[in-house]
C-alpha positions as CSV (number, residue, x, y, z in Angstrom):
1,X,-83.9,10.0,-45.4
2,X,-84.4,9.5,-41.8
3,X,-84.4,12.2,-39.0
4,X,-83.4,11.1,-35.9
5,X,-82.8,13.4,-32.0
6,X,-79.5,13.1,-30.4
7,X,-79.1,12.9,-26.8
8,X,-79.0,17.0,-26.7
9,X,-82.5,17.0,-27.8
10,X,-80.6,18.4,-31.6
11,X,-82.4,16.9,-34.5
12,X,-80.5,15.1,-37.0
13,X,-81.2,14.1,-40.9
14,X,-79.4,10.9,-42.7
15,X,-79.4,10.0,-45.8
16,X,-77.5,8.9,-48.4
17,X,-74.4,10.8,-49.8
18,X,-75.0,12.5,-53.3
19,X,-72.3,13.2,-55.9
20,X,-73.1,17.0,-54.8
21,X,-71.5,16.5,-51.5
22,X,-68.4,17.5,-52.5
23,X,-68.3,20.4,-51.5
24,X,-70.4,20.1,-48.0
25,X,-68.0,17.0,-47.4
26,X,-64.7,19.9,-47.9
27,X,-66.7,22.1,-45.5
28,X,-67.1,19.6,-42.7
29,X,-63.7,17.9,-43.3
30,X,-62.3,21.3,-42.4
31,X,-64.1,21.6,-39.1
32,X,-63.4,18.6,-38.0
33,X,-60.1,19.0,-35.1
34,X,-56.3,17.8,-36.1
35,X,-57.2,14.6,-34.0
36,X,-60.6,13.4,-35.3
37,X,-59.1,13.7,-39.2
38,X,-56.3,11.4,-37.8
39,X,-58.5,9.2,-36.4
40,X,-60.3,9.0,-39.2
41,X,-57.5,8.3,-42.0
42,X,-54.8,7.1,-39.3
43,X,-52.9,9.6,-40.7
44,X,-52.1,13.0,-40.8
45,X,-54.6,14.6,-43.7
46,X,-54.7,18.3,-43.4
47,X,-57.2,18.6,-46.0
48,X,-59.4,16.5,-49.2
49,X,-57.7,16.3,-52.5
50,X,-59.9,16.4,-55.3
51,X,-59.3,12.9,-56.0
52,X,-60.8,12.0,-52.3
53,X,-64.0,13.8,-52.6
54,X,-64.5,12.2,-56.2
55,X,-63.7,9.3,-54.6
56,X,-65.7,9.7,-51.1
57,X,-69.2,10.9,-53.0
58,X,-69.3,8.9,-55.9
59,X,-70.4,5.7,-54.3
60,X,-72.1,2.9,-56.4
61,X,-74.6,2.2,-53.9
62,X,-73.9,-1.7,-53.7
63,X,-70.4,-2.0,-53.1
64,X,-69.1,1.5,-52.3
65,X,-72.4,2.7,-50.2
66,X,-72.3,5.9,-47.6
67,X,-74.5,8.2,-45.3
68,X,-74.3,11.6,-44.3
69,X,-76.0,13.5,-41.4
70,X,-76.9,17.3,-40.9
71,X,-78.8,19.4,-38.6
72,X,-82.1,20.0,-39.5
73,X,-81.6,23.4,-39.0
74,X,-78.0,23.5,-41.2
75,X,-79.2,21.0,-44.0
76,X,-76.0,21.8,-46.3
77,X,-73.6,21.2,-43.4
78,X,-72.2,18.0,-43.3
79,X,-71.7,16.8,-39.5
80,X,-71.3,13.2,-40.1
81,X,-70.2,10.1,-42.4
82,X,-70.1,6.6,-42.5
83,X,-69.9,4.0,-45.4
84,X,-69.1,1.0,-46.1
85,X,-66.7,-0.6,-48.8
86,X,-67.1,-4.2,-49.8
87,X,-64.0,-6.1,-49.2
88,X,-62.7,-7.7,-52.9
89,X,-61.2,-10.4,-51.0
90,X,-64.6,-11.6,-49.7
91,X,-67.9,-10.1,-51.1
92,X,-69.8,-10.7,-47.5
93,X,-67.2,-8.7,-45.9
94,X,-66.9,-4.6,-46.1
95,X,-64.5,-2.4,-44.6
96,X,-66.2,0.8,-43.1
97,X,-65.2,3.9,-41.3
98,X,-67.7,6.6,-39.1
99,X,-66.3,9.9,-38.4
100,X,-68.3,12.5,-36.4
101,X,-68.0,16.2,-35.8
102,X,-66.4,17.3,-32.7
103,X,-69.6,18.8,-31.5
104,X,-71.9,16.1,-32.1
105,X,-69.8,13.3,-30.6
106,X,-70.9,11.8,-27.8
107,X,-74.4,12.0,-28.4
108,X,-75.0,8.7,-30.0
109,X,-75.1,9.8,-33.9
110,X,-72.4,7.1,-34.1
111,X,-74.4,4.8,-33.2
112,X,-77.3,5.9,-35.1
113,X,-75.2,5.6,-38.5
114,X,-73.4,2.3,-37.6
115,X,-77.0,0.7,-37.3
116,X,-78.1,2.3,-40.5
117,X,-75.3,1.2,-42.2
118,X,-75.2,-2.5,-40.8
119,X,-78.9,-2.2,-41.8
120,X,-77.9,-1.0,-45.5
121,X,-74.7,-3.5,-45.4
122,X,-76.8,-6.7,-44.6
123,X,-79.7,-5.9,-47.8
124,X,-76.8,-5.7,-50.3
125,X,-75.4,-9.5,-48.8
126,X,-72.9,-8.3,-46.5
127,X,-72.6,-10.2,-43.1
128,X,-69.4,-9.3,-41.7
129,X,-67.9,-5.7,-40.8
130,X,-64.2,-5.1,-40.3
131,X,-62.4,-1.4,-39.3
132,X,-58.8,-0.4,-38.3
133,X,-59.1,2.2,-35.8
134,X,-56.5,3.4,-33.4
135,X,-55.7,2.0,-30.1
136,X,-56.1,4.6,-28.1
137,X,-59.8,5.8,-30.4
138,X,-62.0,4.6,-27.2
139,X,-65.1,5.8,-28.4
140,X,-64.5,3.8,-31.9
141,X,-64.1,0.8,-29.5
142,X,-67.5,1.2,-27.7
143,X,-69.4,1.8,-31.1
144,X,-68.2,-1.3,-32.6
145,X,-68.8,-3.3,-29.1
146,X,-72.3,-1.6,-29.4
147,X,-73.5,-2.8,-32.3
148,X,-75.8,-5.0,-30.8
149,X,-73.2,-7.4,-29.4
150,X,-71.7,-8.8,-32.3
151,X,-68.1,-8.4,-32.0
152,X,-66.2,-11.7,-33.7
153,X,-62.6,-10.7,-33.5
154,X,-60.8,-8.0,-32.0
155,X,-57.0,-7.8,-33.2
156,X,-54.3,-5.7,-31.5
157,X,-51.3,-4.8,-34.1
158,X,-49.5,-2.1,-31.7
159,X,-51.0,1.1,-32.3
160,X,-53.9,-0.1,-34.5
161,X,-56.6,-2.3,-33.3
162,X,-58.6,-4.2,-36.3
163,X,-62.4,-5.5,-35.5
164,X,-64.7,-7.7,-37.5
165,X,-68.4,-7.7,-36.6
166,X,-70.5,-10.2,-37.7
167,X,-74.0,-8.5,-39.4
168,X,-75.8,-12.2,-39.2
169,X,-76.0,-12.6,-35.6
């Protein structure tokens, strides 16, 4: 667990998702606006099946790995997420995805996670990070440009842009 301040001055905690987030995921999927679900499953997704929050808290750890961030003053309310997925085509490779609540973007939590995760990522042998994200998702862009200057390959496929990062630099 790690608590970290946003630019607000809010304090945040991180840690790793729990198979008891189900729940807290449901709760936090539902306040997040129309457009930051889309952004986050390029699709329209008006709510969780139960299939999705099976499959979204019961990560292995290795392959399947995710974080979740809350106020410290709302503990049980899930404000954040980002995990990683490694890719079967290529075991150094994972596919990941960060979506943050309305209210907290903006105030660097992305970037907070993304580093924990490329930190996570690169101890279980994974060196590169790829993402589809939306062309028009700017803020996705700058995370990913962020992450401390490593972008490989930036691919433009008309509305979706993919990116690999490379963990190793």
């Amino acid at each position: 667990m790690e608590t970290v301040t946003l630019r607000s001055g809010r304090e945040i905690v991180i840690r790793p998702i729990r198979p008891d987030d189900g729940q807290r995921l449901r709760m936090g999927y539902r306040a997040l606006s129309a457009q930051s679900q889309y952004q986050r499953f390029l699709a329209l997704k008006p709510r969780l099946t139960d299939a999705d929050v099976r499959y979204l808290v019961e990560v292995d750890g290795t392959n399947h790995y995710a974080l979740v961030a809350a106020t410290t003053s709302s503990p049980d309310w899930i404000i954040a997420v980002a995990r990683f997925v490694r890719a079967a085509d290529d075991p150094e490779a994972a596919d990941f995805a960060i979506v943050v609540g309305d209210p907290y973007q903006g105030e660097g939590l992305g970037s907070e996670l993304l580093e924990l995760l490329a930190d996570a990522a690169i101890t279980r042998g994974i060196r590169h990070f790829r993402a589809s994200a939306l062309a028009e998702n700017v803020a996705v862009r700058k995370l990913v440009r962020r992450l401390a200057g490593r972008l490989a390959r930036e691919r433009h496929f008309g509305p979706v842009d993919e990116f690999e990062v490379d963990l190793a630099a």
